[in-house]
C-alpha positions in Angstrom: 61.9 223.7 98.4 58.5 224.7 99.0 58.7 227.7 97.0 55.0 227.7 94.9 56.5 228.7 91.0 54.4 230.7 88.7 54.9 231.1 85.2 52.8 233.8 82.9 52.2 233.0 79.3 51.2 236.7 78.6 50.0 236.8 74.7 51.5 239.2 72.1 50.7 240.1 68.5 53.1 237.0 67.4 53.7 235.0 70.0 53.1 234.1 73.8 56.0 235.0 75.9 56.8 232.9 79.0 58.0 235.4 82.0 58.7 233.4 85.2 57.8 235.3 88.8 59.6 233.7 91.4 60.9 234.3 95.2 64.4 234.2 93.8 63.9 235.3 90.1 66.8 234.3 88.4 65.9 232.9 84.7 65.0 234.4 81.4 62.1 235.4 79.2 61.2 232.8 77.2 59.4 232.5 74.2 56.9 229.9 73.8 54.8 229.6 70.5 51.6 226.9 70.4 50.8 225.1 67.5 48.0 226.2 65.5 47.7 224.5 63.9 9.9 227.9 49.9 7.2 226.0 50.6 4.4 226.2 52.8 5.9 225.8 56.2 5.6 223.0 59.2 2.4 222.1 61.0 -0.2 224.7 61.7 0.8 228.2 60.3 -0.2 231.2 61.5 1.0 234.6 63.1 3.4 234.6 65.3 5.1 237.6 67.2 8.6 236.9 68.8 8.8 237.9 73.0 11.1 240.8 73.3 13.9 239.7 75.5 17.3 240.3 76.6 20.5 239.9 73.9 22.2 236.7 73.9 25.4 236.1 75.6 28.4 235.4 73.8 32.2 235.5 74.9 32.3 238.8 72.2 29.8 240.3 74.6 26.1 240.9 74.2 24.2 240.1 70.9 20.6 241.0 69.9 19.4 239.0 68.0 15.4 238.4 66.8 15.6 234.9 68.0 13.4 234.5 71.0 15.7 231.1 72.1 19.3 230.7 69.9 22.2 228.2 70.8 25.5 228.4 68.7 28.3 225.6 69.9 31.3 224.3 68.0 31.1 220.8 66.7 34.4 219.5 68.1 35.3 221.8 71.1 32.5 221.6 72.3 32.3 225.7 73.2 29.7 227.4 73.4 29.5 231.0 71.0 25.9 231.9 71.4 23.3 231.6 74.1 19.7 232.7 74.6 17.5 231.0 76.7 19.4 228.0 75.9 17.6 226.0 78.5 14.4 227.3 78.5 11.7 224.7 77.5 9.6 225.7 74.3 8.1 224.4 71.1 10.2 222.5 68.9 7.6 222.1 65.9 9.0 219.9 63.4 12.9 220.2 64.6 11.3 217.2 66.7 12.2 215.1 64.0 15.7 215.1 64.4 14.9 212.4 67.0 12.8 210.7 64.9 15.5 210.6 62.4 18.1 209.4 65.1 15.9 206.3 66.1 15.4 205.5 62.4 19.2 205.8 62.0 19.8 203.6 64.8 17.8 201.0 63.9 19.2 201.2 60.0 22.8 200.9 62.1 22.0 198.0 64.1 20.0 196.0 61.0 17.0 196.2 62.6 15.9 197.8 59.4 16.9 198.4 55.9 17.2 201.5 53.4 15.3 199.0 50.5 12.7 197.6 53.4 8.8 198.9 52.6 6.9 200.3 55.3 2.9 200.4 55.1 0.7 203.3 55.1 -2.2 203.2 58.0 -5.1 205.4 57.9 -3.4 207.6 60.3 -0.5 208.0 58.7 -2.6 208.9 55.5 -4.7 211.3 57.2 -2.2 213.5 59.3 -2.7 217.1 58.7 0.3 219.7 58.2 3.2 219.1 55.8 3.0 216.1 54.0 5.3 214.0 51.5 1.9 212.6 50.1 1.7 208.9 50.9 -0.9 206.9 49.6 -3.1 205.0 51.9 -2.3 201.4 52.0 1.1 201.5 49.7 4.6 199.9 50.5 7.2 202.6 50.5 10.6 201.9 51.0 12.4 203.5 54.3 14.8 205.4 52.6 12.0 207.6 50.5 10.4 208.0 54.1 13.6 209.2 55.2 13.8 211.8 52.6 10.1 212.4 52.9 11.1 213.5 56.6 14.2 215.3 56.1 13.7 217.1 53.3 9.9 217.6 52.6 9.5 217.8 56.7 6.5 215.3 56.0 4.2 214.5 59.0 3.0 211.6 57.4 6.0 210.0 56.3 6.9 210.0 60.5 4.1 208.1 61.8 5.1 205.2 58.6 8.4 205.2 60.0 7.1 205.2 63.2 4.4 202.7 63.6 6.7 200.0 60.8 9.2 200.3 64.0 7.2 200.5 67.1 4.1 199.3 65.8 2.2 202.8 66.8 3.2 206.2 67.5 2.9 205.6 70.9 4.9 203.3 71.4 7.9 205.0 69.4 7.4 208.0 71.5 8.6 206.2 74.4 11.5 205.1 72.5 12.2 208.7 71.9 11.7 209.8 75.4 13.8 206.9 76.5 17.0 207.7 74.2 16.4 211.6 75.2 17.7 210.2 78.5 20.4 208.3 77.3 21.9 211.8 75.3 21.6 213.5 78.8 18.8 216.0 76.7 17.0 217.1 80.4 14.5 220.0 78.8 12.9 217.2 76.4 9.9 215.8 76.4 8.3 214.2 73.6 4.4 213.4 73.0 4.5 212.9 69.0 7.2 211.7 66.8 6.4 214.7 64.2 6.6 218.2 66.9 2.6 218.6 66.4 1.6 221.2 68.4 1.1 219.6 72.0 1.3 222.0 75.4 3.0 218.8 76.8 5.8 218.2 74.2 8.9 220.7 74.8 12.8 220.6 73.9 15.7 223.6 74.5 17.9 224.8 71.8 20.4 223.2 73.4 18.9 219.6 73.7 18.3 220.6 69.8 22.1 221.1 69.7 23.1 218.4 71.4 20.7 215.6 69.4 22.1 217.3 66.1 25.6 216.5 66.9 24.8 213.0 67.9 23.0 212.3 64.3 25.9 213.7 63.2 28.9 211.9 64.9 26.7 208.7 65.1 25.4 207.8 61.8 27.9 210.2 59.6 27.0 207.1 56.7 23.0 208.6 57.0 23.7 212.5 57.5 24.0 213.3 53.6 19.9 212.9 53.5 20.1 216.3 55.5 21.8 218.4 52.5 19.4 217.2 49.3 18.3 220.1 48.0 14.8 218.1 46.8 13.1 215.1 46.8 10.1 213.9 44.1 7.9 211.5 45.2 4.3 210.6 43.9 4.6 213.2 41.6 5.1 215.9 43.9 8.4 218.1 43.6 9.4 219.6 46.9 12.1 221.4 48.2 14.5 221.5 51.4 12.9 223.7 53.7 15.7 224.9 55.4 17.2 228.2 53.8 21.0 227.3 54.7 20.5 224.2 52.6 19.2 225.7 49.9 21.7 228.3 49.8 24.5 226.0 50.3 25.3 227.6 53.4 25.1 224.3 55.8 24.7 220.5 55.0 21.7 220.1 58.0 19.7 219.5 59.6 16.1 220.9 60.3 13.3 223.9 60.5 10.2 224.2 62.1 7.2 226.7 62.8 3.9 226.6 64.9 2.1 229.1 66.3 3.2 228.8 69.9 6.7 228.5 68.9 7.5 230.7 65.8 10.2 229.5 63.1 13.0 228.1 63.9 15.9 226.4 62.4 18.7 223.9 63.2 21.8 224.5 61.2 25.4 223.2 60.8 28.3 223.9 58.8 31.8 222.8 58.1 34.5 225.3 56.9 38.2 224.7 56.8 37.4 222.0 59.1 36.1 223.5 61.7 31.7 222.3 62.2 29.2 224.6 64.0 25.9 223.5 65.4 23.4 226.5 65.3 19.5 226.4 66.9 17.2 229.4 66.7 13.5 229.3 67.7 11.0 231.9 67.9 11.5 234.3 65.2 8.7 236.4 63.9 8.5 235.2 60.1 10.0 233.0 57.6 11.8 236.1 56.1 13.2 236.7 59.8 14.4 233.1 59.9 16.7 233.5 56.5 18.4 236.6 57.6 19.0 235.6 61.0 20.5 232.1 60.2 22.7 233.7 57.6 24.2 236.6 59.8 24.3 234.2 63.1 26.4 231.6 61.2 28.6 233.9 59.3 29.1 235.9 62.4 30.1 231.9 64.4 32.8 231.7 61.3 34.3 235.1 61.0 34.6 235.7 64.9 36.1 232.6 66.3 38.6 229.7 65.3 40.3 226.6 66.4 43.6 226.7 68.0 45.3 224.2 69.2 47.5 225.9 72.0 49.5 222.6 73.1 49.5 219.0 71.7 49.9 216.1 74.1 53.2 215.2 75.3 54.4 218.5 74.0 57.3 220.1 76.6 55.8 223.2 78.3 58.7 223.8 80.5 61.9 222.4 82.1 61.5 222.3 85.8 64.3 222.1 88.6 64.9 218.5 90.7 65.9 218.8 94.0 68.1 215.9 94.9 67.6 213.9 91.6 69.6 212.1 89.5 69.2 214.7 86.8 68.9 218.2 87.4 65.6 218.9 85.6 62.2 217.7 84.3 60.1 218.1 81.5 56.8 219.3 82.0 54.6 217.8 79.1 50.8 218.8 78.6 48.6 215.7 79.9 46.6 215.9 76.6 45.8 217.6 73.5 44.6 221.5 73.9 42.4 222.9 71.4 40.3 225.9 72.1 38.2 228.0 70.3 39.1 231.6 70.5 38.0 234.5 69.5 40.0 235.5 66.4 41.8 238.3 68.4 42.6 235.7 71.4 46.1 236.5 71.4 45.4 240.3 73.0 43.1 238.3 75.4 44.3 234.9 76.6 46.3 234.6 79.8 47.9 231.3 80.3 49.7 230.0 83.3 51.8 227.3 84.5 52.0 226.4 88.5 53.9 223.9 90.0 56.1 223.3 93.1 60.0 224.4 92.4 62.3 222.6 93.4 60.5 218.9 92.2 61.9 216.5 95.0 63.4 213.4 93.7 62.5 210.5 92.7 60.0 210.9 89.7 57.9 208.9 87.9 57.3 209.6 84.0 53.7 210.3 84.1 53.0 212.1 87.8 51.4 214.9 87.9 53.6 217.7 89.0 51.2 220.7 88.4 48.3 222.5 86.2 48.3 224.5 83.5 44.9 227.1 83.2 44.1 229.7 80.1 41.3 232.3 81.0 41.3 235.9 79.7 38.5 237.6 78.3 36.4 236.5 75.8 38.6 233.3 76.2 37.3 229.9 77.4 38.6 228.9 80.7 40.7 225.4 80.9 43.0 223.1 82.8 45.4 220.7 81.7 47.7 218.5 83.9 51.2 219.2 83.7 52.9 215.5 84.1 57.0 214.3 84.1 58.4 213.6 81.2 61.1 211.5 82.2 61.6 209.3 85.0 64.4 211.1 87.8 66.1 208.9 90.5 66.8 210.3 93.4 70.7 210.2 94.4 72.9 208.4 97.0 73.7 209.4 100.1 77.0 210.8 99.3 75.2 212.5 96.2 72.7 213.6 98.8 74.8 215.2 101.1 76.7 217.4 98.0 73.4 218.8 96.6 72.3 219.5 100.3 75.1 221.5 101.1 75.5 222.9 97.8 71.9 224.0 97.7 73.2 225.8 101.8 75.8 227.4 100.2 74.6 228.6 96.9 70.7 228.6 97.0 71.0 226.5 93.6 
């Protein structure tokens, strides 16, 4: 009754095959099949030269990669493909305006502000140096032009409007950045200027980059389309989506960036067949460096890895043995949905197991947990999911009782 059961789901070019080991091995191998189911750049430009450093981890193994800090992630798994430094505090330069985008957004959600609402241009608004959308000093322009002016034309001054028509200075909408950097749990982030001018105080990670871009884009999906306009005209002035996934319709976001101190960088994301990646790189040498390495990294995210959804909630896993029950087994159902993302040749890899106690004393409740289910293998995420009854299971009489006990003497059954 105590006996600890095992069961190894051991993968195979078409399916996973369940093989029980056991201190009294009596049953089958069973097969068990989950469902799969060009313009001048930001701020201050100037040379640059990228930090040589070691390759970035990913479950395929080591990557090199030009990109002095890189996060890849998937959208809705959450795993991680790509790291480099992920963690490491550095220069954000312009991708600082994601947050500026996110407070705008959340302000437009909540009707603190509207798309058709006019902002005024201040003096310092006017005069802000690096790349502009060209406002005019002293004119009305409506948020959603700023919002484009931000996004797409990366413009420094069309920020500080935004900024000081919410906050009523800079200052103070810093603090409402810093504040809601705390509430997305970003811990390498600290902001000094709502436009990523070069500050030696004002620092994100790639991943706090990563995890602010999935937020804009779970949390305002009705503003995200601004990220993949291609251009925007405004005073004249024709200018073009800096960011060379964009352009090359490649991604529908979000950002780039480039000072000095921090090199170019990018924040991209892409949906194919469904499946959305979230990729940051920071520190490359030049522009040119920044188009290559955003093409191959994302292409490389898509063509190595996909979704699979190994076991939906509820779904049976395995029939397990009652000791004493009114019913002589159980179903073991999965506790939740199971979707991984997996290498595309996971199923040479994965290693998935099933423990729980065998016999199952009587009586059971539908819903107990009864025991775990983990995956791990190489190059495959590791995960747990509680196995729980399916069914409710009495437990029998005493007269029942006393059978099953000396039937279980005599026979070992």
């Amino acid at each position: 009754m105590d006996t600890t059961r095992r069961i190894l789901l051991l993968t195979g070019a078409a399916s996973l095959s369940l093989r029980t080991a056991h201190a009294h091995p009596r049953k089958a191998v069973k097969e068990v099949a989950p469902a799969h189911k060009p313009a001048a750049e930001d701020e201050d430009a100037g040379t640059y030269t990228a930090a040589a450093g070691p390759a970035a981890e990913t479950p395929l193994g080591p990557m090199d990669t030009s990109a002095q800090w890189a996060f890849i992630t998937d959208f809705n798994t959450g795993a991680e493909l790509l790291n480099k430094a992920a963690d490491t505090e550095m220069p954000p330069s312009s991708m600082t305006k994601l947050m500026t985008a996110y407070i705008v957004y959340s302000k437009l959600q909540s009707g603190a502000l509207r798309l058709d609402q006019t902002l005024p241009v201040s003096e310092h608004a006017w005069r802000t140096q690096g790349s502009k959308m060209f406002v005019e000093l002293g004119a009305q322009i409506p948020v959603e032009s700023l919002i484009r002016g931000m996004i797409i034309q990366s413009g420094n001054d069309a920020c500080i409007v935004l900024a000081e028509g919410i906050a009523g200075s800079e200052e103070q909408f810093v603090d409402l950045m810093n504040a809601q950097a705390k509430t997305l749990g970003l811990t390498h982030s600290v902001f000094r200027n709502c436009t990523g001018w070069p500050d030696p105080q004002h620092h994100m990670s790639v991943r706090d980059i990563a995890t602010l871009a999935r937020a804009i884009i779970k949390d305002f999906p009705e503003y995200y389309h601004y990220d993949a306009e291609k251009t925007f005209t405004y005073h004249g002035i024709v200018q073009y989506n800096r960011n060379p996934l964009v352009q090359r319709g490649l991604a529908d976001g979000l950002k780039t960036g480039h000072t000095d101190a921090g090199g170019f960088g990018v924040v991209g994301s892409a949906e194919h067949n469904g499946r959305r990646v979230i990729m940051v790189l920071n520190g490359m040498p030049t522009a040119k460096a920044r188009v290559e390495e955003s093409i191959r990294l994302m292409s490389w995210s898509f063509a190595n890895f996909e979704n699979v959804q190994l076991f939906a909630a509820s779904a049976v896993i395995e029939t397990a043995p009652v000791y004493l029950g009114t019913a002589h087994t159980v179903p073991l159902v999965a506790g939740e949905n199971l979707t991984l993302t997996m290498p595309r040749a996971w199923r040479q890899h994965a290693h998935i197991a099933v423990d729980y106690d065998s016999p199952i004393p009587a009586p059971i409740t539908r819903g107990d947990v009864l025991g775990r289910l983990t995956i791990s293998g190489q190059g495959v995420p590791q995960a747990e999911v509680k196995l729980l009854a399916g069914d409710d299971v009495g437990r029998l009489g005493i007269p029942g009782r006393a059978v099953a006990v000396m039937t279980h003497f005599l026979t070992g059954v």
